[in-house]
Structure formats: C-alpha cells, structure tokens
C-alpha positions as CSV (number, residue, x, y, z in Angstrom):
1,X,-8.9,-1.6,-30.9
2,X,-10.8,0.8,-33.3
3,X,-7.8,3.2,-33.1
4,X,-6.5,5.7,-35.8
5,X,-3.7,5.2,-37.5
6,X,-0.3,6.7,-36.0
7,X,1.2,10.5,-37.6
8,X,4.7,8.9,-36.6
9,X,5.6,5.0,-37.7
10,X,7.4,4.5,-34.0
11,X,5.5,7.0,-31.6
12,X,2.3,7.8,-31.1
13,X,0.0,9.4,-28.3
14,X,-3.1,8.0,-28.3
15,X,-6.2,10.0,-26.6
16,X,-8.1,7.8,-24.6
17,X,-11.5,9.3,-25.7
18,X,-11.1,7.5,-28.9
19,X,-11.5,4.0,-27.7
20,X,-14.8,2.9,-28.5
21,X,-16.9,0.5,-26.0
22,X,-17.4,-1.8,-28.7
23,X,-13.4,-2.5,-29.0
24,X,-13.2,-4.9,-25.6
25,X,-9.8,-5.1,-24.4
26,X,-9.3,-8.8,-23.5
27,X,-5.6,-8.9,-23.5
28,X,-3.0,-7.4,-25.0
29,X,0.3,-7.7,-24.8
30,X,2.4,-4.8,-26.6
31,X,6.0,-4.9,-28.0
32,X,6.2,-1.0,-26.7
33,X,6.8,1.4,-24.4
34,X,3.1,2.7,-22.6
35,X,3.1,5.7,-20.9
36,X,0.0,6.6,-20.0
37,X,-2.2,9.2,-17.9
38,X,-6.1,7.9,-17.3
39,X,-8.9,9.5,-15.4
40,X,-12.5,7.9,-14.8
41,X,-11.1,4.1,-15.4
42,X,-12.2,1.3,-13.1
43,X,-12.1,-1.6,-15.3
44,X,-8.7,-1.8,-16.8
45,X,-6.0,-4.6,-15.3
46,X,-2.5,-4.5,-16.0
47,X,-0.8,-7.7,-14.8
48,X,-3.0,-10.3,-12.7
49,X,-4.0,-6.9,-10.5
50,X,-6.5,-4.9,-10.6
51,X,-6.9,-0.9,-9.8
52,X,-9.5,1.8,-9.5
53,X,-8.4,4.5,-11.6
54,X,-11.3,7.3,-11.0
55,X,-8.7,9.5,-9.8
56,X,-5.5,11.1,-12.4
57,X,-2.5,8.7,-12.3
58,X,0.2,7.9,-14.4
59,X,1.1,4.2,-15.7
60,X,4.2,2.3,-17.1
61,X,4.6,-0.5,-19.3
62,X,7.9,-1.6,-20.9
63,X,7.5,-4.2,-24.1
64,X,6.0,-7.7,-23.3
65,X,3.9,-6.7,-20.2
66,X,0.0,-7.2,-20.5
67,X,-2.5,-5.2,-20.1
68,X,-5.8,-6.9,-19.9
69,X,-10.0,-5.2,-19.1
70,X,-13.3,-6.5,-18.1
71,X,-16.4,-7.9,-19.6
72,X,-18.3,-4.2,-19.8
73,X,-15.7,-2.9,-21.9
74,X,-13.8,0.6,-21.8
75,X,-15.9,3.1,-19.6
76,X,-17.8,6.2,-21.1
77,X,-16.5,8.6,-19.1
78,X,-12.5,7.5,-19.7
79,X,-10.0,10.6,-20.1
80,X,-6.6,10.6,-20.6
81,X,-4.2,9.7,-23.2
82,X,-1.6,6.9,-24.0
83,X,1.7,7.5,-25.4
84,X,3.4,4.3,-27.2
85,X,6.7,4.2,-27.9
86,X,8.2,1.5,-30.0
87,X,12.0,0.4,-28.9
88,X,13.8,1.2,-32.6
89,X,12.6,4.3,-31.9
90,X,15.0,5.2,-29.0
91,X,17.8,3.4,-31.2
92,X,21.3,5.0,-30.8
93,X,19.8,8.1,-28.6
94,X,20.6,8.9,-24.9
95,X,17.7,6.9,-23.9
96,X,18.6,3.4,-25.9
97,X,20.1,2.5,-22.3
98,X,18.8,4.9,-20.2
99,X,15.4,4.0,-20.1
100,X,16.3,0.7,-18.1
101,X,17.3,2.8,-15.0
102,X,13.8,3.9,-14.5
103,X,12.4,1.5,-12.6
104,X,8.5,2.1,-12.4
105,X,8.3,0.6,-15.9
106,X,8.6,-2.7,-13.7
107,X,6.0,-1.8,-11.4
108,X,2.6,-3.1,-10.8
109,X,-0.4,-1.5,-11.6
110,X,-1.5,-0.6,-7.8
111,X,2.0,1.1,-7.4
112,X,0.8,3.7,-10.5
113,X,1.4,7.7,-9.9
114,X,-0.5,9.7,-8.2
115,X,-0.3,13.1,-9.6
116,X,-1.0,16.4,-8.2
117,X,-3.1,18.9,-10.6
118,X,0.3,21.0,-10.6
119,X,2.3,17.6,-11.2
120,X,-0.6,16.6,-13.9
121,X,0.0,20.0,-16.2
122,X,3.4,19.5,-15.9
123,X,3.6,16.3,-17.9
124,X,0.6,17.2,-20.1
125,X,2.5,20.2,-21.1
126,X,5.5,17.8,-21.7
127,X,3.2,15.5,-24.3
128,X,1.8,18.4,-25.5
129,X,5.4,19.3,-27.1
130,X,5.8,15.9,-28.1
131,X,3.0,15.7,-30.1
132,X,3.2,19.3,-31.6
133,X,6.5,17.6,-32.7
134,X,6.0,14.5,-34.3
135,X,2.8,16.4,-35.9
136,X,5.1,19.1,-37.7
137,X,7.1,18.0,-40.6
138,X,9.6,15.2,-39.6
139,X,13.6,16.3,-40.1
140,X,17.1,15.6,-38.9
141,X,16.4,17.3,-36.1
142,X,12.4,15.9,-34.3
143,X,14.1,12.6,-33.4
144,X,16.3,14.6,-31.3
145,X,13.8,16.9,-29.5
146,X,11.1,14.4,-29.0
147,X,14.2,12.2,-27.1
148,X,14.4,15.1,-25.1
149,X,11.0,15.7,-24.1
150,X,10.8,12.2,-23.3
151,X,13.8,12.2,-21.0
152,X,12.6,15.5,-19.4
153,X,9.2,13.5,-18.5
154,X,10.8,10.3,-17.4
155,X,13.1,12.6,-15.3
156,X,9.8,14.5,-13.9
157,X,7.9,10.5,-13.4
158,X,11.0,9.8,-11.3
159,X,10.8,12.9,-9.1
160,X,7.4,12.6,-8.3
161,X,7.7,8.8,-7.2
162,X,10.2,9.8,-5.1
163,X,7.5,12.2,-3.5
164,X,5.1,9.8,-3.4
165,X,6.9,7.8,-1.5
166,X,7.6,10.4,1.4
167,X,3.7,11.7,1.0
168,X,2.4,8.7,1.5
169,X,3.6,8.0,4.8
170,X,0.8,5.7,6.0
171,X,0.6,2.5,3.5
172,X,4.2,2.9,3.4
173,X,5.0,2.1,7.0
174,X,2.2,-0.5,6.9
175,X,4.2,-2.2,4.1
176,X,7.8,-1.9,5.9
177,X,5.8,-3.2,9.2
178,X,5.0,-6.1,7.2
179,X,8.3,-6.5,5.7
180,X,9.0,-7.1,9.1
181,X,6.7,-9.5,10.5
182,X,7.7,-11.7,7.4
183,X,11.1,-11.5,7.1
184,X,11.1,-12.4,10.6
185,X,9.2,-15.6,10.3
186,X,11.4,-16.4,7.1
187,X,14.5,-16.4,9.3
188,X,12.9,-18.0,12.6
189,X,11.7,-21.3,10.6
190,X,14.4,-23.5,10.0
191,X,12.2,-25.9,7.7
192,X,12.1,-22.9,5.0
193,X,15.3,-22.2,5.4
194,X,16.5,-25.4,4.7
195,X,15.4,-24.7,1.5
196,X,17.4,-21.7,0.5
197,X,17.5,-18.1,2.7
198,X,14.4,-15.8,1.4
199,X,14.9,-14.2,-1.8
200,X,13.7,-10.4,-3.4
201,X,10.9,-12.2,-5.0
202,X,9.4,-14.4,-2.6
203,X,9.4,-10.8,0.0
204,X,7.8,-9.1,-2.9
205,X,5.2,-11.3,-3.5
206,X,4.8,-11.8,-0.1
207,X,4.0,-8.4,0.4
208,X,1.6,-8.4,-3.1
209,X,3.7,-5.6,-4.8
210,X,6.3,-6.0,-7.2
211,X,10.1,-6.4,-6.6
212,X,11.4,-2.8,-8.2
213,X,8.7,-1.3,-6.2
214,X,9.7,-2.6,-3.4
215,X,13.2,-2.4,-4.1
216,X,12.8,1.5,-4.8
217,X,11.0,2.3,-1.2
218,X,13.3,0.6,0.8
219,X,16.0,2.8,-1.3
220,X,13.8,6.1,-0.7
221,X,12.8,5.2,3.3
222,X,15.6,3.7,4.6
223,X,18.6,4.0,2.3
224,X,19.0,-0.1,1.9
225,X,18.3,-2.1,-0.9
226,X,15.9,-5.3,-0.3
227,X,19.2,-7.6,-0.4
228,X,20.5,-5.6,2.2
229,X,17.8,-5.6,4.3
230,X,18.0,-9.5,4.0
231,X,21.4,-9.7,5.0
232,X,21.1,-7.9,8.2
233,X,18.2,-9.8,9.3
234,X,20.2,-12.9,8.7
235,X,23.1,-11.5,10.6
236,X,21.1,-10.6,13.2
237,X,20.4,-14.4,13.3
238,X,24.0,-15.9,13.1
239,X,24.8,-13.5,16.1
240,X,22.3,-15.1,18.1
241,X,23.0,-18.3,17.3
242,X,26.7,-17.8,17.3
243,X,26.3,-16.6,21.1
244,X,24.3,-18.8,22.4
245,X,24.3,-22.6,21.2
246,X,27.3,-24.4,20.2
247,X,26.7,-25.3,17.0
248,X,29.4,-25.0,14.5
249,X,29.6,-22.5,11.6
250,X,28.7,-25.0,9.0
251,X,25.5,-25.7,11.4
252,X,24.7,-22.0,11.5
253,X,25.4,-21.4,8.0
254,X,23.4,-24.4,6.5
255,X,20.4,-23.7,9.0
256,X,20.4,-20.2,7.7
257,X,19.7,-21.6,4.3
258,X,23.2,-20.8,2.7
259,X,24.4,-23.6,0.6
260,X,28.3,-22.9,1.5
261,X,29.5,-21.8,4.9
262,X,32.3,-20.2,3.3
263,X,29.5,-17.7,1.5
264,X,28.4,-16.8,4.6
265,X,31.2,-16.5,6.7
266,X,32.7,-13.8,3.6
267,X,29.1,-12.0,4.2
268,X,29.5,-12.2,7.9
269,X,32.6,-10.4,7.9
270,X,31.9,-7.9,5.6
271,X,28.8,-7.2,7.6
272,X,30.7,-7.1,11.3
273,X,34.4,-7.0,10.2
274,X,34.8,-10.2,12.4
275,X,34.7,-13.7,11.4
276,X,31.9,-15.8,12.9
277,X,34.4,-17.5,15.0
278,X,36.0,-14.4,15.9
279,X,32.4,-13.1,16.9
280,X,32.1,-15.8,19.2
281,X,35.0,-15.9,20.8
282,X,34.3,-12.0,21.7
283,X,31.6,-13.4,24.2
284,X,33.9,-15.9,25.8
C-alpha cells in the first residue's frame, strides 16, 4: 500500500496522508486491530457497506474483517490517521481479554463515531502519547504505558457511543420503530415461524445494521438486550393465544416457532411467574 515501514514490530499509527493514489485498495483483509480517525473520505467500504466519510469519525476493525475501496483510488484530500495493533501485542496485559467487551469493533461501517471537535482532540491527544511512546527508546516499561493509553482511548470510544446514542435521537427512534413493525410481522406469520422463532441476526439484518450495534442501542435506549426484546414480543403472543383459542400448549408453543414446549413453558414462567396453563386458567 506504498506505506513506510512501522517504528514498533506490533503497533503502528499510520497517517493517512501517506497513502498514495496510485496504491488502490481493492481489498484487504488484516490480521489486526484498526483504529482509525478519517476526514475527507467518500470512497472507502468496510464490509459489503458503504459510507460518506467527509465529516471526522472514528472506525473499528478487529482481525479478519475487510476493508475494501473504489475504482478512483484513495482521495487527495484524505486526513486522518490509522492505528494497527497486532494481537501478540496485547499478550498477557489487561487488554488480552478486555478488548472483547468493546463492542463497536463488531460494528458496521455506517454505525462509525461521530466525534465532536472537543471529543476529536481528546483521542488525538491520546495517539499523540502513543506514538511519542513507541517513538522513544523501547524498555520494560513502553509495553505498559502504550496498554494504558490504549485502554484510556477504548474507555473514551465507549463513552462517546454511549452519547451518540442519546444525541442522535432521530435515526434511533426510526430504527426502534422499525424494530417494531418487523418483529411484529415475524411473530404474526405462522409460516415463518414454523421455521424457528426470529433470531438476533435475522432482526439485524433486517434492519441493515449489525447485531452488536443493535444489540448495544437497545441496551442504551431501553435497558433490554435484543433477546429480550424477542421474548416479550413472543409472550405477548402466547398470552393472546392462550386467552383466546383453545389450542393446547404444544400448539402454541410449536406455532411460536419453539421446537420444545417444555422450552417455552420454562420461558413463559420466568417471564409471568405463571405457567401457560396457569395463565389461562386466570381468565376462566
């Protein structure tokens, strides 16, 4: 990609003025962690998706995800910079686990972060120690430091999801309104339900965003996780059915796409504190 060669063998920040137009990215798929924080890009896919990037946003990859540009090459005016992070490097640190709990590394590129300019000089300040660091003379103790400027970033990405999330208020309740619509036509057609009660994925891509995205605005607007959500809507539906047919619950649990009534008589409970029998025998 006509880069220069890394001050560090397992992390490097990258500045995105030093990819030349004549390096095309076709696609690439890296064994590394890609942060990254781009400005004037609207070429660049990541995923099957694309995104306009003319404003400052942040991106995350984790190792085996692709990224992937356009036949006109990498755009003159691109600004930014890319930090890569190879796994061995986080090896026996705080963050050899600890990086798997932040979820955006899963999401897709048209869930990226918006950053305020106040957010924005934040994490530059943040890279700006890291490669200070790795740039000095490597010791016992730069593993360490750069770990913890790293987690102190990650910890800042996740804060300013989470206001993302409240700040943009209006795509949000667009996306939980369709959540609704069609999670409700998932449970009101019995011929897709015979084939199994809808899962995370199929909402998600459903909904053309990715599951931990998903996932994580469901968790920041309304306290539930995706299964959850699920699970009520499907209660909803036993009680109905429960109340007013006489089918058995066998019947209600197979049409609800469970494969065992005994599965969903253990969820019904937990869900009411009442069997489904015990339900219906309240409305007799």
């Amino acid at each position: 990609m006509g880069l220069p060669k890394p001050h560090h063998p397992l992390i490097s920040i990258v500045d995105l003025e030093g990819f030349k137009n004549d390096h095309d990215i076709d696609a690439v798929i890296f064994d590394l962690y890609v942060i990254s924080m781009k400005r004037g890009c609207d070429n660049l896919f990541y995923g099957q998706q694309k995104y306009d990037f003319d404003e400052g946003l942040m991106g995350f990859m984790s190792p085996g995800q692709v990224l992937r540009g356009e036949e006109n090459g990498v755009p003159l005016n691109l600004e930014g910079w890319m930090l890569f992070i190879h796994p061995d490097f986080l090896w026996n640190t705080s963050l050899a686990s600890k990086i798997k709990k932040y979820e955006y590394f899963g999401y897709a590129t048209n869930e990226a972060l918006f950053l305020s300019d106040k957010e924005e000089t934040v994490i530059n300040n943040i890279i700006r120690n890291i490669r200070n660091e790795y740039h000095s003379n490597i010791d016992k103790f730069s593993q360490d430091i750069i770990i913890s400027n790293l987690e102190t970033l990650l910890n800042y990405a996740e804060r300013f999801y989470q206001r993302q999330f409240i700040t943009r208020k209006i795509t949000n309740s667009k996306i939980l309104d369709r959540l609704e619509e069609v999670l409700t036509g998932c449970i009101n057609d019995e011929a897709m339900l015979s084939k199994g009660a809808p899962t995370v994925q199929y909402l998600a891509d459903a909904l053309h965003i990715s599951s931990k995205y998903l996932s994580s605005l469901l968790k920041q607007l309304t306290g539930q996780t995706t299964q959850q959500v699920i699970h009520e809507k499907l209660i909803e539906k036993a009680k109905e059915k429960l109340s007013t047919t006489e089918l058995s619950v066998s019947e209600i649990a197979y049409s609800l796409g469970f494969e065992h009534s005994q599965s969903f008589s253990k969820l019904f409970k937990s869900k009411t504190r009442l069997s489904p029998l015990e339900f219906r025998a309240s409305f007799n």
